[in-house]
Steps between C-alpha positions, in 0.01 A plus 500: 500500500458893463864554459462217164202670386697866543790368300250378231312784455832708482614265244179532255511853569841541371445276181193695385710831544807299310262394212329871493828671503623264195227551301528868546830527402446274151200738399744787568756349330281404199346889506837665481665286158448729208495374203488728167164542424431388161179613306448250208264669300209324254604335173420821312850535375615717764812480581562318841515754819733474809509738779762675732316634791689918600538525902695665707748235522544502089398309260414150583546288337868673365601284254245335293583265166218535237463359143490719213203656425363502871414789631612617871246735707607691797216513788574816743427429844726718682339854567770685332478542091750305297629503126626209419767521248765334315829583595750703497344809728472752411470432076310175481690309271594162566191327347536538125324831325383577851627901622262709749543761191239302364256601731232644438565422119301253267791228553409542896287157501812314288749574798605399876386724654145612691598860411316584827512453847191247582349554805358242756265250352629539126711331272728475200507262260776437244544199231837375464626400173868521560654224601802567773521648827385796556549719828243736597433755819314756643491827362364673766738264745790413303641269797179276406648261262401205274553204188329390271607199343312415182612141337411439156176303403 
C-alpha cells in the first residue's frame, strides 16, 4: 500500500513539473517572436509609420516591404550611435536625390539619410515615396545592412 501511494505521488509530481515546464517554454517561445513593430498613427493625414528596431545584432527587422508614402522610423536600442543610410557607403546614393553631401544642407530632411549618428533611445524617421528596393546600412557600421521595399499604392 505505501509502495502504490509512493508511485502515485511520484507520478503527480512529475505531471505538475511536465505541465509547468510546458507552459514555460510556450511563454518563452511567445516572448522571443519579433514582429516589426508598426506605429499606425491617428487619421490626421500622417503618413503611416513602421519601425526597424537598431541592436547589436543589426537591424531587425532587415528587409521590410512598405507602401508608398509610408514612412519607416529607426528606434536605436543598441548603446552604440548609428546613421542609418541609404546605400552605397561611403556616398549615400542609392535612394533617389539622396547623397550624405546633402547634409547639413536645406535638402537634408528630403533625403535617406539621418545625417547623424543617433544615439540610444532616438530615432530617424524617413517617408518613402519611391517605389523599388532600396538597400540601406550603417554608416557608422557599414557591415549593418538593410531593404526597403516600397510597393506602389
Amino acid at each position: 500500500m505505501k509502495k502504490s501511494a509512493i508511485v502515485i505521488l511520484i507520478v503527480i509530481i512529475l505531471g505538475i513539473g511536465i505541465f509547468f515546464f510546458q507552459n514555460q517554454q510556450k511563454a518563452s517561445e511567445s516572448t522571443n517572436q519579433q514582429e516589426p513593430l508598426s506605429l499606425n498613427l491617428p487619421q490626421d493625414g500622417s503618413p503611416i509609420s513602421r519601425a526597424v528596431e537598431i541592436t547589436s545584432n543589426g537591424f531587425s527587422p532587415e528587409t521590410i516591404t512598405i507602401k508608398q508614402g509610408e514612412r519607416i522610423t529607426w528606434l536605436n536600442k543598441w548603446e552604440e550611435s548609428s546613421w542609418p543610410a541609404s546605400a552605397v557607403h561611403p556616398s549615400h546614393k542609392s535612394y533617389p536625390n539622396s547623397d550624405i553631401a546633402k547634409c547639413g544642407t536645406d535638402e537634408e530632411n528630403e533625403i535617406f539619410d539621418a545625417c547623424r549618428g543617433i544615439a540610444q533611445g532616438e530615432s530617424y524617421s524617413f517617408v518613402f515615396n519611391e517605389v523599388g528596393s532600396w538597400n540601406y546600412h550603417d554608416h557608422l557600421n557599414p557591415s549593418s545592412r538593410g531593404t526597403v521595399i516600397v510597393e506602389s499604392s
